[in-house]
MITILO-658490 format. One record per residue (C-alpha): residue number from 1; residue in three letters; x, y, z. Coordinates in Angstrom, 1 decimal. Layout:
REM residues N
+-----+------+--------+--------+--------+
: pos : code :     px :     py :     pz :
+-----+------+--------+--------+--------+
: NUM :  Ala :      X :      Y :      Z :
...
+-----+------+--------+--------+--------+
REM end
This chain:
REM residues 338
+-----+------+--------+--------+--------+
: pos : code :     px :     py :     pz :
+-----+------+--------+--------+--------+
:   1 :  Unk :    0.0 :    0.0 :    0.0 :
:   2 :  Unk :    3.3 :    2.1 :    1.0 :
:   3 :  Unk :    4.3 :    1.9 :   -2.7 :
:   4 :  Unk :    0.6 :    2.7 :   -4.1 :
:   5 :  Unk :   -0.2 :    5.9 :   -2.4 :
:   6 :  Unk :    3.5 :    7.2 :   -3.2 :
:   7 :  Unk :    3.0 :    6.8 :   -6.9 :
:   8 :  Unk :   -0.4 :    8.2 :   -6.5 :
:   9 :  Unk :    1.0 :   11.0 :   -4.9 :
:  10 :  Unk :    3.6 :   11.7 :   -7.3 :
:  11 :  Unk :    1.2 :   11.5 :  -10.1 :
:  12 :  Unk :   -0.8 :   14.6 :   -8.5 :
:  13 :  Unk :    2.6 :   16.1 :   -8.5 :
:  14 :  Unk :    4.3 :   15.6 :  -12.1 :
:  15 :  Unk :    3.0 :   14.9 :  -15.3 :
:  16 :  Unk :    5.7 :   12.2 :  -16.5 :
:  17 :  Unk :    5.8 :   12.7 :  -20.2 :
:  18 :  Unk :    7.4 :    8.4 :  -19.8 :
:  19 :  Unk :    4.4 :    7.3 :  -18.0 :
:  20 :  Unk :    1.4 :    7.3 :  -20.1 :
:  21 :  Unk :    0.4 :    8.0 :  -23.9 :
:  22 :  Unk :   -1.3 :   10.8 :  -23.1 :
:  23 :  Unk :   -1.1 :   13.8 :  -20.7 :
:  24 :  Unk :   -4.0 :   14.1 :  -18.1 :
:  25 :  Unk :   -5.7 :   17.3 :  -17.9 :
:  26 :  Unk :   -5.5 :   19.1 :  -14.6 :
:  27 :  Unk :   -9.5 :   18.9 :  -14.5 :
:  28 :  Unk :   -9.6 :   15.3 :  -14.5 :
:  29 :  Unk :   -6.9 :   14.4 :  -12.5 :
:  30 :  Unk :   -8.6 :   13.2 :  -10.0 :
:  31 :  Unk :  -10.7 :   10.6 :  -12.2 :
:  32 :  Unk :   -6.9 :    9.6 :  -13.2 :
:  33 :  Unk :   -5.7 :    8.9 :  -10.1 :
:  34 :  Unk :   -8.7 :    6.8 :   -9.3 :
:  35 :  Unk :   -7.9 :    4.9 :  -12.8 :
:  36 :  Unk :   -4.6 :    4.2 :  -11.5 :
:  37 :  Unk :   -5.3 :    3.2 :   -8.3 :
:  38 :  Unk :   -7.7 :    0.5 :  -10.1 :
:  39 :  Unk :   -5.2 :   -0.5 :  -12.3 :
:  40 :  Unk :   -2.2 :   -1.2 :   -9.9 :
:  41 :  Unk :   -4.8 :   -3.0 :   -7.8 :
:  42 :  Unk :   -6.3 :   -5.2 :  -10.7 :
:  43 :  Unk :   -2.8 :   -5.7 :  -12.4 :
:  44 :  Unk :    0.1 :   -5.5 :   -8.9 :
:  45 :  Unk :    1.2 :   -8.8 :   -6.6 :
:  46 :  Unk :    4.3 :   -6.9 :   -5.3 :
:  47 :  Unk :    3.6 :   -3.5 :   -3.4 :
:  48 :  Unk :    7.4 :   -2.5 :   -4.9 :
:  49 :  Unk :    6.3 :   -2.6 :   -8.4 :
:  50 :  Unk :    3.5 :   -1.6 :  -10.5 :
:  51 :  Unk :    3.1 :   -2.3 :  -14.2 :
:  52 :  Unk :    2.0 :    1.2 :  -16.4 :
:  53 :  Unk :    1.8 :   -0.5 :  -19.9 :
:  54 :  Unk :    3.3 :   -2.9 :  -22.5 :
:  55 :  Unk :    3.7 :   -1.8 :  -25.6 :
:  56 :  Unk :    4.0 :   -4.5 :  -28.5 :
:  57 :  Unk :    6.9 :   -4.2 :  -31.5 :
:  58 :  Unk :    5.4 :   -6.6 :  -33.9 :
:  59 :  Unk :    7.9 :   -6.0 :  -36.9 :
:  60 :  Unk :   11.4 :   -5.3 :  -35.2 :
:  61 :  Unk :   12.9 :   -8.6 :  -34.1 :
:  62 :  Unk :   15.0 :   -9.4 :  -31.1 :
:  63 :  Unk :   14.9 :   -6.5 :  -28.8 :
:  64 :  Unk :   18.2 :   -6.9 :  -27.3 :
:  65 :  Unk :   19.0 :   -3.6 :  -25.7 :
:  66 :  Unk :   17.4 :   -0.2 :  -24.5 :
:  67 :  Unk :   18.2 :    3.0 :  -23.8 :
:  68 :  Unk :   17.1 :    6.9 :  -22.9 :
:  69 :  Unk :   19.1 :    9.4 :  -25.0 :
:  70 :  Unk :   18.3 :   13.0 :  -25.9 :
:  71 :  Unk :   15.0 :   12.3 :  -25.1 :
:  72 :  Unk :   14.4 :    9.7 :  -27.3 :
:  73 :  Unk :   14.4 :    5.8 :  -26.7 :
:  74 :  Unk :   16.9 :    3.9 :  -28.5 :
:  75 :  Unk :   16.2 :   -0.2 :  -29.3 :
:  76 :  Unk :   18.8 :   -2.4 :  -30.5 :
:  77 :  Unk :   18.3 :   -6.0 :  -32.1 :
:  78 :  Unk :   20.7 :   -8.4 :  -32.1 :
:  79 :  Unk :   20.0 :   -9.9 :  -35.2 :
:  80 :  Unk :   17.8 :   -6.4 :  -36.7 :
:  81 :  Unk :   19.6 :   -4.1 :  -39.3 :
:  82 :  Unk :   18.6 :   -1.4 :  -37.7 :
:  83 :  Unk :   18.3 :    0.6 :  -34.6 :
:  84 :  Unk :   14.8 :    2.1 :  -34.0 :
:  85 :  Unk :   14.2 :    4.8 :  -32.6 :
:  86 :  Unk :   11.0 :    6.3 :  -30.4 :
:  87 :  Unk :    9.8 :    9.4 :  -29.1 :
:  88 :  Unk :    8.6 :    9.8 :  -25.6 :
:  89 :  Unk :    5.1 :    8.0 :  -25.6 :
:  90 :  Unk :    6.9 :    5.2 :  -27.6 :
:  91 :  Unk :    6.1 :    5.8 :  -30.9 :
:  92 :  Unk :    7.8 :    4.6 :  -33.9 :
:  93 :  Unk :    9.6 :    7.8 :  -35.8 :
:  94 :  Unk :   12.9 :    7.1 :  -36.9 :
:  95 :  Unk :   15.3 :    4.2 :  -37.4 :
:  96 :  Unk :   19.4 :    4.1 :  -38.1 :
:  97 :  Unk :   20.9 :    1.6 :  -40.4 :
:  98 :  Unk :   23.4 :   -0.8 :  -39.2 :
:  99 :  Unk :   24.1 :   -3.8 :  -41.5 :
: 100 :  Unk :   23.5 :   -4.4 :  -44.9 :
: 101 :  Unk :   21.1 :   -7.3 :  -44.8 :
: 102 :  Unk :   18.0 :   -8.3 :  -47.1 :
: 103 :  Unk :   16.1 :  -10.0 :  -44.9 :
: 104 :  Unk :   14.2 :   -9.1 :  -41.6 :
: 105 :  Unk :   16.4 :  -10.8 :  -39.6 :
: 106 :  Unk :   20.2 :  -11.9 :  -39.9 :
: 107 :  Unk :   20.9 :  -14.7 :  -39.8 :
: 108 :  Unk :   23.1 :  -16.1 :  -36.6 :
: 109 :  Unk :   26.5 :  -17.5 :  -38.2 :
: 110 :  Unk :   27.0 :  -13.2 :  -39.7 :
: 111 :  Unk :   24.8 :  -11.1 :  -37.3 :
: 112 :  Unk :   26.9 :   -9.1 :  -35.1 :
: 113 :  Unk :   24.7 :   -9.8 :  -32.0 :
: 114 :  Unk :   24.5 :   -6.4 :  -31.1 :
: 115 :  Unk :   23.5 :   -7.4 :  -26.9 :
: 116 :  Unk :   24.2 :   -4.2 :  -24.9 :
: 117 :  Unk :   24.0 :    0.1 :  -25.5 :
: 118 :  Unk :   24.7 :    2.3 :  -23.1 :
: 119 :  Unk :   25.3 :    6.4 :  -23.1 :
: 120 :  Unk :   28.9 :    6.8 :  -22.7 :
: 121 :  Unk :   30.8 :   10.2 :  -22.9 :
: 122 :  Unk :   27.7 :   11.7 :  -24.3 :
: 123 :  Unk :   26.9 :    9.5 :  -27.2 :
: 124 :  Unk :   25.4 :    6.1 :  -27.4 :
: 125 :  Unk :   27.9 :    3.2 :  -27.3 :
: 126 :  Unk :   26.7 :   -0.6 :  -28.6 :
: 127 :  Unk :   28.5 :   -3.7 :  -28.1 :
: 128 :  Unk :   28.3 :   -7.4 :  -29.9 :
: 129 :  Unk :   28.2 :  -10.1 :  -27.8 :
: 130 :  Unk :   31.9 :  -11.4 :  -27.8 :
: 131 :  Unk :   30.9 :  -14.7 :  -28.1 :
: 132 :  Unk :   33.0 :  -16.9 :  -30.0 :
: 133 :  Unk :   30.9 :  -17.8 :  -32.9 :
: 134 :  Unk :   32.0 :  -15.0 :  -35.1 :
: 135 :  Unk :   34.8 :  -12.2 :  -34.9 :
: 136 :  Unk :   31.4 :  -10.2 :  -36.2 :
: 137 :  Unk :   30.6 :  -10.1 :  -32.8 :
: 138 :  Unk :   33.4 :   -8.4 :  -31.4 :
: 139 :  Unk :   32.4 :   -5.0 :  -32.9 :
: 140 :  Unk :   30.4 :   -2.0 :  -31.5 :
: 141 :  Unk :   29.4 :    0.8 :  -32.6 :
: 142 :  Unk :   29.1 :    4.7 :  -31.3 :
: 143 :  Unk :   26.2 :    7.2 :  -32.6 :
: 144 :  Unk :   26.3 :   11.0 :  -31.8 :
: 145 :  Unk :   22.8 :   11.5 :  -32.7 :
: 146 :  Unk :   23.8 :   14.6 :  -34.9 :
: 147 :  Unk :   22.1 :   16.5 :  -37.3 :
: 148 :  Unk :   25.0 :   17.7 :  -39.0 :
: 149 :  Unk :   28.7 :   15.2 :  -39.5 :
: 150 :  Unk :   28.9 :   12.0 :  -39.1 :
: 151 :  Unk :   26.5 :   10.2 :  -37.2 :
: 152 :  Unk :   27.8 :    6.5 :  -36.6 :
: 153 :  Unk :   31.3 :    5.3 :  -36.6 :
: 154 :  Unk :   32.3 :    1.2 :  -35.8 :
: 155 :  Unk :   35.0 :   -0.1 :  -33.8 :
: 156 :  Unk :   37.1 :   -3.4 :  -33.1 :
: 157 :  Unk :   36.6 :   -4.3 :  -29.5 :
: 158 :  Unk :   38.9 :   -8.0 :  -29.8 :
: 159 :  Unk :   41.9 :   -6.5 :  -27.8 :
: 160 :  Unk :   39.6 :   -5.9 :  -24.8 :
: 161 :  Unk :   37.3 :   -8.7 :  -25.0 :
: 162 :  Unk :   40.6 :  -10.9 :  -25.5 :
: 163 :  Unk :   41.4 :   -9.2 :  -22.3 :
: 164 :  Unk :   38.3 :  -10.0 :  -20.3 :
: 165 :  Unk :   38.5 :  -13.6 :  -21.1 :
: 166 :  Unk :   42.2 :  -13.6 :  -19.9 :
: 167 :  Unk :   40.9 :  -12.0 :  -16.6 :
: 168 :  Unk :   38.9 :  -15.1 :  -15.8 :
: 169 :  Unk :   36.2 :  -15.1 :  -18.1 :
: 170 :  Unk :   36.8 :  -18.2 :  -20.6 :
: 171 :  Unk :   33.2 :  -18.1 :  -22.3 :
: 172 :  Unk :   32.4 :  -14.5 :  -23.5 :
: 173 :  Unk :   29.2 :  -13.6 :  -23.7 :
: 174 :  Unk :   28.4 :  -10.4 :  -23.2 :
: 175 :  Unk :   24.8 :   -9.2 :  -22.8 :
: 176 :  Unk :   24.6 :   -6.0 :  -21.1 :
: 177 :  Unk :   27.3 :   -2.5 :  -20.8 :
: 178 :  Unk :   26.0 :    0.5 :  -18.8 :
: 179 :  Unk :   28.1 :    4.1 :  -17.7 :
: 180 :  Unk :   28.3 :    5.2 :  -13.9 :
: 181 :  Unk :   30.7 :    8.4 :  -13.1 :
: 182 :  Unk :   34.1 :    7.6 :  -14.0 :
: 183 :  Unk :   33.7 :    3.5 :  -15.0 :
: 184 :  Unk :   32.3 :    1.2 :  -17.5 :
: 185 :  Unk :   30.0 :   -1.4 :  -16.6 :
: 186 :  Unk :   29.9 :   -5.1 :  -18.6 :
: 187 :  Unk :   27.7 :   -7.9 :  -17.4 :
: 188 :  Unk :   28.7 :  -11.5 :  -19.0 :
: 189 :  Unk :   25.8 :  -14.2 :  -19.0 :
: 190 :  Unk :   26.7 :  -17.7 :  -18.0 :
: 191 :  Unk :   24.5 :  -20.8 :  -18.9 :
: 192 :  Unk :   24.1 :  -24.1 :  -17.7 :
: 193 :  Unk :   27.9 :  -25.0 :  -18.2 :
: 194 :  Unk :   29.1 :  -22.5 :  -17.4 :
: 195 :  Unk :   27.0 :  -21.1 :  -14.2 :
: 196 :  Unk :   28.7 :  -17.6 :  -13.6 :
: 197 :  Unk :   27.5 :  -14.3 :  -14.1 :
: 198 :  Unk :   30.1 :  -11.9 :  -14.1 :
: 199 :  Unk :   30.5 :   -8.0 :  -13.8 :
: 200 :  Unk :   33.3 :   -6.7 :  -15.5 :
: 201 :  Unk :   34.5 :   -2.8 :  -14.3 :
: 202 :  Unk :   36.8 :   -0.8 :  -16.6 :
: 203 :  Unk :   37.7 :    2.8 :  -16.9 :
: 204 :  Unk :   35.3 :    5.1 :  -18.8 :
: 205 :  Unk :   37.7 :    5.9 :  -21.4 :
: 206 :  Unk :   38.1 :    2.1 :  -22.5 :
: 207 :  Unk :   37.5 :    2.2 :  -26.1 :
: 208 :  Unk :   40.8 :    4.3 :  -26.7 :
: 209 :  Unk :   42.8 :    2.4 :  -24.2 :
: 210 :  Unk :   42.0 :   -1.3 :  -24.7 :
: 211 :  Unk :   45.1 :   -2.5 :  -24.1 :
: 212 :  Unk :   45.8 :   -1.3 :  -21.1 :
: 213 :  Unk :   42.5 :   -0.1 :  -20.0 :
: 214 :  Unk :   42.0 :   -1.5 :  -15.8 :
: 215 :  Unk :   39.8 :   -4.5 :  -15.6 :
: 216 :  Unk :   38.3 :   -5.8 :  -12.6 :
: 217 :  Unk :   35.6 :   -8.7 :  -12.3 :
: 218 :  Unk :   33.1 :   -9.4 :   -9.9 :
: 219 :  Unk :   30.7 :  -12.4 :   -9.6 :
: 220 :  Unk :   27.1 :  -11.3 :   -9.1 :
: 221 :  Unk :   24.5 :  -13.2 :   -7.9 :
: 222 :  Unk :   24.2 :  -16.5 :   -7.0 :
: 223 :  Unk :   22.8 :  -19.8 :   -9.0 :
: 224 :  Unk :   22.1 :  -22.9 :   -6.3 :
: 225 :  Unk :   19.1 :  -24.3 :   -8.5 :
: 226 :  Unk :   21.0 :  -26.9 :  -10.6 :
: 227 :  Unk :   17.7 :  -27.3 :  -12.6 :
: 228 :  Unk :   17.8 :  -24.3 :  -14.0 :
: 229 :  Unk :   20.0 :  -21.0 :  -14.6 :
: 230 :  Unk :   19.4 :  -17.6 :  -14.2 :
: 231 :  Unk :   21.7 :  -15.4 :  -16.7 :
: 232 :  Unk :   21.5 :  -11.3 :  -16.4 :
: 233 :  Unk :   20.4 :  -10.2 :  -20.0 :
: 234 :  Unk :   20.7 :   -6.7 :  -19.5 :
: 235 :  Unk :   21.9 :   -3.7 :  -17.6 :
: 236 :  Unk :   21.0 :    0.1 :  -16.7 :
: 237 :  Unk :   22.0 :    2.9 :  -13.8 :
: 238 :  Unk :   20.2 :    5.3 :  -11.7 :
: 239 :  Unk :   22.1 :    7.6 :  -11.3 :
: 240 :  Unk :   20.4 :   10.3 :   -8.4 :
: 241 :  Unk :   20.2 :    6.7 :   -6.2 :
: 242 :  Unk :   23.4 :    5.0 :   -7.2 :
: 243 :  Unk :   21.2 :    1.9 :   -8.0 :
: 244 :  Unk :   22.5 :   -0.4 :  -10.8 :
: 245 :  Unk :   19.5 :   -2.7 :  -12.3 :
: 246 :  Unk :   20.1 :   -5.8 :  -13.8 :
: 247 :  Unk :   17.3 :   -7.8 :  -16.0 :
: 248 :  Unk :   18.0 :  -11.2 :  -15.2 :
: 249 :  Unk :   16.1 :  -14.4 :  -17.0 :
: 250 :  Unk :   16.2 :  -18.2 :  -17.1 :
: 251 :  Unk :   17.1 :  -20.0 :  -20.6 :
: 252 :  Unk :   17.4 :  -23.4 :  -21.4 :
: 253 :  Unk :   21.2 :  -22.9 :  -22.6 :
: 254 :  Unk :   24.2 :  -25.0 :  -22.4 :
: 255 :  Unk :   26.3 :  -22.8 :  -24.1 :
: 256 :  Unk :   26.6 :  -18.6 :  -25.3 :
: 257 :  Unk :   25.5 :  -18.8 :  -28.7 :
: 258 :  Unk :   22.5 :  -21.0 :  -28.6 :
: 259 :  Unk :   19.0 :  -19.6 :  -27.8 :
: 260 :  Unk :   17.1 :  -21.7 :  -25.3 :
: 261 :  Unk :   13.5 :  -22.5 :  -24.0 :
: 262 :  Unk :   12.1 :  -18.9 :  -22.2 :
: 263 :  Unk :   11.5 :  -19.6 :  -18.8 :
: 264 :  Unk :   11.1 :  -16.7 :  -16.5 :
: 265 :  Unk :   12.6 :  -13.0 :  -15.8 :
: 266 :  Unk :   13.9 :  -11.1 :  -12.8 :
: 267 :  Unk :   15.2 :   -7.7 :  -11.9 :
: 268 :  Unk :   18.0 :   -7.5 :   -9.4 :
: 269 :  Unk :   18.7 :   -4.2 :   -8.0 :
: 270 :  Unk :   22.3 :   -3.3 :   -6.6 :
: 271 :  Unk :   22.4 :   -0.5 :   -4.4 :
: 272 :  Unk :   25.6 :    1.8 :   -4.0 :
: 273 :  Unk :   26.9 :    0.6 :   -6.6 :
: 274 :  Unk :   29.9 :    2.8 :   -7.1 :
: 275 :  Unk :   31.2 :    1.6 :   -3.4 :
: 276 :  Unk :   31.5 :   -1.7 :   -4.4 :
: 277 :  Unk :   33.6 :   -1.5 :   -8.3 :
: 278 :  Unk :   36.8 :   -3.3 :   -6.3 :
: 279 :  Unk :   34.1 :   -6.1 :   -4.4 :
: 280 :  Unk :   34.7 :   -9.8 :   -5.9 :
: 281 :  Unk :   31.1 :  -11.0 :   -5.5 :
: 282 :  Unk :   27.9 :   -9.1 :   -5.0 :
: 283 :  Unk :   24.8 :   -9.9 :   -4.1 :
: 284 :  Unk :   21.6 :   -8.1 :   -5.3 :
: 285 :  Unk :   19.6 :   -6.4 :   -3.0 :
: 286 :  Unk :   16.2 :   -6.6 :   -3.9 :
: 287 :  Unk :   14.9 :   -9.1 :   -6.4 :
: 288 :  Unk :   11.8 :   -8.9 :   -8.0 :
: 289 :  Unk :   10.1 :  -12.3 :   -9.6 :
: 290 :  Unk :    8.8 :  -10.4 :  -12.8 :
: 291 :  Unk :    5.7 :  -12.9 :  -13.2 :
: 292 :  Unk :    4.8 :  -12.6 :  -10.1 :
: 293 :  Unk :    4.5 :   -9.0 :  -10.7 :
: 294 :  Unk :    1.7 :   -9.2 :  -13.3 :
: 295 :  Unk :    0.6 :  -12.2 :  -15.9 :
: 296 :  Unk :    1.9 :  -10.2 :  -18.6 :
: 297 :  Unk :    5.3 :  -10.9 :  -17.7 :
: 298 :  Unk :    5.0 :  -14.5 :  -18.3 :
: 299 :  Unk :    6.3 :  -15.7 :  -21.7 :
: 300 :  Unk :    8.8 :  -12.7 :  -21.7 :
: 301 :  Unk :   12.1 :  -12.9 :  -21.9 :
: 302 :  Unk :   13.4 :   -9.2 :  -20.7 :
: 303 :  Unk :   16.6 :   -8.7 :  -22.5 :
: 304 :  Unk :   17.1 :   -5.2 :  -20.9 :
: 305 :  Unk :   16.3 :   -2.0 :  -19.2 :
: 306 :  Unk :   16.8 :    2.1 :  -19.2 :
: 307 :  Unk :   16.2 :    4.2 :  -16.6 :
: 308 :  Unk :   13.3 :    7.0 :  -17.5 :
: 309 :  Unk :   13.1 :    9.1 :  -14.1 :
: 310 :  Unk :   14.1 :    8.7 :  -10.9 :
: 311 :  Unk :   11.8 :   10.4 :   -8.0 :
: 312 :  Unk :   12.9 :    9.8 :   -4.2 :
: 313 :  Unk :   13.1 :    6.1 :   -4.3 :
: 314 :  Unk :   11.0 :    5.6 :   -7.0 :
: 315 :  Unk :   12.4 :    4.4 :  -10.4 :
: 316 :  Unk :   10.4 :    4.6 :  -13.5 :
: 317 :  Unk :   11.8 :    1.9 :  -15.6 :
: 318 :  Unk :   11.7 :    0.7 :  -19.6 :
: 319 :  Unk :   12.1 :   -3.0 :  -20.3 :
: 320 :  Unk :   12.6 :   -4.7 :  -23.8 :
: 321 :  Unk :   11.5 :   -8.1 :  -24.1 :
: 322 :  Unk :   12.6 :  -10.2 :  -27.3 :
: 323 :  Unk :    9.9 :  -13.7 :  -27.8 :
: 324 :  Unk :   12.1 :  -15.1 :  -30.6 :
: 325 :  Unk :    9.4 :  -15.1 :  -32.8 :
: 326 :  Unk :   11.0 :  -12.0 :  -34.9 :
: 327 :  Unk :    8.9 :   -9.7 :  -32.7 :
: 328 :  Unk :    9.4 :   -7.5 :  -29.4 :
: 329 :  Unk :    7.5 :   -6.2 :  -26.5 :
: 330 :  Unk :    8.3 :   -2.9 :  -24.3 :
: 331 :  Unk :    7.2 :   -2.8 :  -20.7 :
: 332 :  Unk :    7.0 :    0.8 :  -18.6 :
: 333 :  Unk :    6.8 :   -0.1 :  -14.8 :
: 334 :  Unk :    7.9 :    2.2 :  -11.8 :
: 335 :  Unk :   10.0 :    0.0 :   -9.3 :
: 336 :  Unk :   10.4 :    1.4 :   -5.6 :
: 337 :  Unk :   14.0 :    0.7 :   -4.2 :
: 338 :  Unk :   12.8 :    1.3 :   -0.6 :
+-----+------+--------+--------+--------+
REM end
């Protein structure tokens, strides 16, 4: 109930341009709040979350990664030849070409696996997977986002991802990269065989100084079910609360290039995590069983997540979803961290 009458109260407050498809007219707000209330009731199992929307993506494939940047949302496939891009009530207006490629979807022996995008140094940094399948996956990509001069420019990332897997790491597979003050987050997915997930910390100027770049790793999370695995998928920061939050999911995968049966999604939230870059295992926090949350989440696998606003300890959150069915689904939910 806690977590109810704060977002109620915050919704008499703000206006969240993220929150809804529509703005709510100071007349009726009232008869909104009262919709609201209805619909975290009807829809909300845990009093720290509450579900807003879901928004499908029938014709882009394999949402992969997610992120906020100049006010815009930025989607990233890992086997789509493009990156789409939406304004702020999550409509389709604008897409950048990445590959060359016919068909709808690449195919996996030459797709790049685009996995992770973050903003780093003001523009938008994606990253392949690293797994071993193709050097095509060791490649990222940064965009500016200008209107003017180039736009997108590619970039080798085999010296550092050689690196990693010489820090510890022998089976690369990386799924999610997000920016805190001064460091580089990478989060590597384990499977079945290999049942570690790792997060990899490196200095925020990386790209320019692979070779000699710091690398620290840091297990996170724990997997005791030997029935099943939970691998994180994705990554994003708040950065007001210092909260890192991790989209976590269970795949029925023995190795880092196969996809698997979907089983079930998590968040994991890590608090303070700047204090703990030098730690050698973490723990998460609080953990939130997705389907548990709300019935939509079941069938999903949530391949990532991007802060929209933070208010107090209240985190309004974007998650992508990819079925692998060549289509993807967009959750909004706000997530208390209290």
């Amino acid at each position: 109930m806690r977590m109810i009458k704060k977002y109620v109260d915050t919704l008499t407050m703000y206006q969240p341009m993220y929150l809804c498809n529509y703005v709510v007219p100071f007349r009726s707000i009232i008869t909104a709040i009262l919709s609201f209330v209805l619909l975290i009731f009807s829809s909300c199992k845990n009093d720290n979350t509450v579900l807003t929307e879901v928004k499908e993506l029938p014709d882009y494939p394999s949402a992969s990664g997610i992120e906020l940047f100049k006010r815009k949302v930025y989607i990233i496939g890992d086997d789509a030849n493009n990156m789409l891009v939406l304004d702020s009530n999550l409509n389709i207006i604008d897409s950048v070409p990445l590959y060359s490629y016919a068909e709808k979807r690449i195919p996996k022996q030459w797709k790049a696996d685009l996995e992770s995008i973050t903003v780093l140094n003001g523009k938008l940094f994606m990253a392949g997977s690293g797994s071993s399948l193709s050097s095509q996956r060791n490649v990222g990509w940064i965009y500016s986002g200008r209107k003017f001069g180039p736009e997108l420019d590619s970039i080798r990332l085999d010296t550092f991802y050689r690196r990693i897997a010489l820090s510890g790491i022998p089976e690369i597979n990386i799924e999610g990269v997000c920016a805190i003050p001064g460091t580089v987050i990478f989060s590597n997915r384990g499977n079945k065989n290999y049942r570690k997930n790792q997060l990899v910390f490196t200095n925020s100027n990386f790209l320019q100084q692979q070779v000699n770049a710091t690398i620290n790793t840091a297990l996170i999370g724990s997997n005791s079910d030997s029935t099943s695995f939970s691998g994180v998928s994705g990554m994003g920061y708040a950065r007001k609360s210092d909260c890192l939050i991790l989209t976590v999911s269970t795949e029925d995968t023995r190795n880092a290039m196969d996809d698997g049966a979907i089983g079930k999604s998590y968040l994991w939230l890590v608090k303070n995590i700047s204090s703990k870059k030098n730690w050698k295992a973490i723990n998460p926090d609080i953990i939130i069983d997705l389907d548990k949350t709300d019935r939509r989440f079941k069938g999903q696998k949530i391949e990532s997540v991007c802060v929209i606003k933070e208010d107090g300890d209240l985190l309004y959150l974007l998650l992508a979803a990819d079925n692998d069915n060549g289509s993807s689904t967009l959750f909004q939910m706000a997530v208390s961290t209290d």
